[in-house]
VEXSEMI-609227 format. One record per residue (C-alpha): residue number from 1; y, x, z; residue in one letter. Coordinates in Angstrom, 1 decimal, padded with zeros to 4 digits. Each point is the difference from the previous one (the first is absolute). Layout:
+-----+--------+--------+--------+-----+
:   n :      y :      x :      z : res :
+-----+--------+--------+--------+-----+
: NUM :      Y :      X :      Z :   A :
...
+-----+--------+--------+--------+-----+
//
This chain:
+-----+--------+--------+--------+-----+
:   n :      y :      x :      z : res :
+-----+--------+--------+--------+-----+
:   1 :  000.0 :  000.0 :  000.0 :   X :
:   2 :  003.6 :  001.9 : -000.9 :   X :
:   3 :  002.7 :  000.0 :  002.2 :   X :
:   4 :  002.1 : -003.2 : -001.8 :   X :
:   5 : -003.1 : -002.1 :  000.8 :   X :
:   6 : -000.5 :  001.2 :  003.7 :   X :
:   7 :  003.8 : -000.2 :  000.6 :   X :
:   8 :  000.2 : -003.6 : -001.4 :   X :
:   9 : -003.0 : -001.1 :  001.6 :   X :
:  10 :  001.6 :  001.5 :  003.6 :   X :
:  11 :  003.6 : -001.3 : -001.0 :   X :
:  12 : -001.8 : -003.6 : -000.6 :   X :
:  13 : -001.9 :  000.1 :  003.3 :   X :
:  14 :  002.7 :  000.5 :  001.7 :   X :
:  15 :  002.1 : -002.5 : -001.1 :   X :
:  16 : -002.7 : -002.4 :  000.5 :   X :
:  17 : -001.2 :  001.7 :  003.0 :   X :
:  18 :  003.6 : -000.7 :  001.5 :   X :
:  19 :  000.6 : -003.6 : -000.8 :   X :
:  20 : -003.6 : -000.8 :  001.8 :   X :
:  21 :  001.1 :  001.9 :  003.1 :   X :
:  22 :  003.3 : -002.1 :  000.2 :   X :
:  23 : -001.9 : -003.1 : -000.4 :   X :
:  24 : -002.8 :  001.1 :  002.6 :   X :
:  25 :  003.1 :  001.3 :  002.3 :   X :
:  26 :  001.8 : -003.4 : -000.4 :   X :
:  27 : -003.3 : -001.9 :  000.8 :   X :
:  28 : -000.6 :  001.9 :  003.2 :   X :
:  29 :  003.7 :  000.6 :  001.5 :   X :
:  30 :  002.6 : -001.6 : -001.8 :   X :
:  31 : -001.3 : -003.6 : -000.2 :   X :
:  32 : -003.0 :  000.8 :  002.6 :   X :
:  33 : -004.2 : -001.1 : -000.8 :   X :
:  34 :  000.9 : -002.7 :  002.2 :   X :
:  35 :  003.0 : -001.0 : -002.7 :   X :
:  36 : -002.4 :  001.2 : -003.1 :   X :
:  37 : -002.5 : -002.9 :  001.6 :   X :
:  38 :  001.8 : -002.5 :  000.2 :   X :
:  39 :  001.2 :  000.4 : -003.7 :   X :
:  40 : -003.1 :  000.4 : -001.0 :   X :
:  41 : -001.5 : -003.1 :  001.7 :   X :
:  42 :  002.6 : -001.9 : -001.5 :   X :
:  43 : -001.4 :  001.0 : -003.3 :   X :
:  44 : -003.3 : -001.1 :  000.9 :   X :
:  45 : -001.3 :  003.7 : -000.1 :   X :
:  46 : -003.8 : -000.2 :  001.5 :   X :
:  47 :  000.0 :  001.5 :  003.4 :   X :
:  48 :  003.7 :  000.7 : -000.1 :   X :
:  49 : -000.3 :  002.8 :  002.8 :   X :
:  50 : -002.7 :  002.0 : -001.7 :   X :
:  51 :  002.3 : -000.3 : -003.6 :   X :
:  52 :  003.1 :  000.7 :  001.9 :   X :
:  53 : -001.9 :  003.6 :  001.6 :   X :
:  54 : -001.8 :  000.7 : -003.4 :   X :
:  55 :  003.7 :  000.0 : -001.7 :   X :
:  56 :  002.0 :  001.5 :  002.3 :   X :
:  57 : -002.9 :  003.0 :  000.4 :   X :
:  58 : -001.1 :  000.3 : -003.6 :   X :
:  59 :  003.6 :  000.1 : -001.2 :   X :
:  60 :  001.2 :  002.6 :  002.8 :   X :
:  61 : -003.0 :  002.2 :  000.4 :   X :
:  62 : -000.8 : -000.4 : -004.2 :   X :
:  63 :  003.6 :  001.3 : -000.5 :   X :
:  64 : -000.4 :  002.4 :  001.9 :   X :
:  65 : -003.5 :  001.2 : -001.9 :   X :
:  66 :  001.2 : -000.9 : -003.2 :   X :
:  67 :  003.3 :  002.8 :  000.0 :   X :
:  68 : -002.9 :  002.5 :  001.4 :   X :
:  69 : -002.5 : -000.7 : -002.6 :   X :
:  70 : -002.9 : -000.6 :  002.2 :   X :
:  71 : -002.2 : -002.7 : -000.3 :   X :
:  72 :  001.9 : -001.3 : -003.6 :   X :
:  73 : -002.9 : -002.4 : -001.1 :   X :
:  74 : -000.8 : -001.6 :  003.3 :   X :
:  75 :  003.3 : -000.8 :  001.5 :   X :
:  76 :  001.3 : -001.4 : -003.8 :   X :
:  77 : -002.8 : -001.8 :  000.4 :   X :
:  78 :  000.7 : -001.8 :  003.6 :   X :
:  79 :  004.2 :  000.3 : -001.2 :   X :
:  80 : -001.0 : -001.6 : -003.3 :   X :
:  81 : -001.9 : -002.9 :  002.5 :   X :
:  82 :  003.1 : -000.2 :  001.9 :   X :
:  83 :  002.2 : -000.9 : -003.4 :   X :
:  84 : -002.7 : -002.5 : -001.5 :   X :
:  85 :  000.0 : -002.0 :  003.3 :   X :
:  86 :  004.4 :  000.5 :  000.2 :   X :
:  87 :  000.3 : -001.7 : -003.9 :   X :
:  88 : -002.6 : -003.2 :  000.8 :   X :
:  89 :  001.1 : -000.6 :  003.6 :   X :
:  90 :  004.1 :  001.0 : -000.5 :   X :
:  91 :  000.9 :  000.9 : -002.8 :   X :
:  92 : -001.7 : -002.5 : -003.0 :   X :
:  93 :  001.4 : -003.2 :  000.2 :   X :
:  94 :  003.5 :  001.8 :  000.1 :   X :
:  95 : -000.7 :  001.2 : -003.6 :   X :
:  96 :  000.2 :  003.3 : -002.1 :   X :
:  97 :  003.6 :  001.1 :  000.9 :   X :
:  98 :  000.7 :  002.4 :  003.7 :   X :
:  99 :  003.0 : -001.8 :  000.2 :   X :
: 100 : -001.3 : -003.3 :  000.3 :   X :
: 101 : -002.6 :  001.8 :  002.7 :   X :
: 102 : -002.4 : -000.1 : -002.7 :   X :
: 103 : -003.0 :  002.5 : -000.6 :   X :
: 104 :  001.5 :  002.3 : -001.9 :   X :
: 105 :  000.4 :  002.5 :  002.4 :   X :
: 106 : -003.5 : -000.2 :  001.8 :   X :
: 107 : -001.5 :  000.0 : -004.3 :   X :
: 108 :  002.1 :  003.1 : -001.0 :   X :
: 109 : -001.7 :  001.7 :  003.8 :   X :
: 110 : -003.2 : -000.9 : -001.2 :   X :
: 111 :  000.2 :  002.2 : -003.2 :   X :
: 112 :  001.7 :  002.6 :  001.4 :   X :
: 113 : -002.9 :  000.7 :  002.6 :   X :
: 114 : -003.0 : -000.8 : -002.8 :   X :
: 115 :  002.3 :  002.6 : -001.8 :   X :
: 116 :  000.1 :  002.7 :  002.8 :   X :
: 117 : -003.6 : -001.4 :  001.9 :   X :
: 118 : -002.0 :  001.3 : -002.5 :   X :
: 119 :  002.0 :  002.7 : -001.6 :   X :
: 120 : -001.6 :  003.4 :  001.2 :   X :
: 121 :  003.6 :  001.2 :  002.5 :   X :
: 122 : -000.6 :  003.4 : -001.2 :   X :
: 123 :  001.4 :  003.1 :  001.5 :   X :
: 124 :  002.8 : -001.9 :  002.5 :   X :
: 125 : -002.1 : -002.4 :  001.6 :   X :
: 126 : -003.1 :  000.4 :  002.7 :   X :
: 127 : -002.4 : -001.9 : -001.9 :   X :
: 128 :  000.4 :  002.8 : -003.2 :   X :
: 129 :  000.3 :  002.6 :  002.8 :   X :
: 130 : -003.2 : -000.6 :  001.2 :   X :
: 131 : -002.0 : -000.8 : -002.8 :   X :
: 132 :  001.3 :  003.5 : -001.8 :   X :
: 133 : -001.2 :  001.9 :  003.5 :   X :
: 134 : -003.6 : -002.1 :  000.0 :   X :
: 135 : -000.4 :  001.0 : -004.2 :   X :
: 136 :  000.7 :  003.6 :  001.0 :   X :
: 137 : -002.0 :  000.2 :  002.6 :   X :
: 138 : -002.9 : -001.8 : -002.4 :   X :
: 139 :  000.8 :  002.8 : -002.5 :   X :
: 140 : -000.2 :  003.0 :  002.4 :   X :
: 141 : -003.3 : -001.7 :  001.5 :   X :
: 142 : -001.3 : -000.2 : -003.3 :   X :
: 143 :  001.5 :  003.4 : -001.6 :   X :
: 144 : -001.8 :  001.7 :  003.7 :   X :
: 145 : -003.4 : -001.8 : -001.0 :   X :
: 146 : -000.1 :  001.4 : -003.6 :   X :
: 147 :  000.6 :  003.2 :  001.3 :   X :
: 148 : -002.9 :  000.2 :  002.0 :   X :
+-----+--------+--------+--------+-----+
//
């Protein structure tokens, strides 16, 4: 992977990594779970106080993970959850448009992190970082048994 695709994978996890901590942040201390549970209740989210957790920590902690490359796949995956359930329960009957509180937003989210979920995050990100150490070491393991 050359260095414009590992930079633009980085500069997009980060961006996307940084609006999912905000929303996370805002779940658990600006508005509060308790706040987040009510809202979400008044949606008719199944088991409102399980959703409101599984949003607040999946958008904080998969920020977090997301700007240091670890995990990419599996915490798109739960953060890609978390936008599915945002459009049907919020965001759909509000229509296309972010202004109107429509799913825009949470859509556009959705493929930026299939874009950068199961992109390899190359040389600036821990996923890259530690696949790259586990190939060497194969290669060295390997290279060391043929020499014998």
């Amino acid at each position: 992977m050359g260095i414009t695709r590992n930079l633009a994978s980085f500069v997009a996890r980060v961006i996307l990594g940084i609006i999912f901590i905000f929303h996370g942040w805002q779940k658990l201390n600006k508005d509060g779970i308790d706040a987040t549970e009510a809202y979400f209740k008044s949606l008719d989210i199944p088991l409102p106080a399980a959703a409101a957790w599984y949003s607040a920590l999946v958008e904080f902690g998969g920020g977090i993970l997301l700007i240091l490359g670890v995990l990419t796949p599996l915490v798109s995956l739960l953060l890609i959850a978390d936008m599915i359930g945002a459009i049907f329960y919020a965001h759909i009957d509000n229509g296309f448009w972010n202004a109107d509180q429509g799913y825009e937003l949470p859509l556009a989210l959705i493929a930026g992190l299939i874009a950068v979920g199961f992109a390899d995050t190359g040389r600036i990100g821990g996923d890259g970082y530690l696949m790259n150490r586990r190939r060497r070491r194969r290669d060295l393991n390997r290279d060391r048994d043929v020499a014998y």
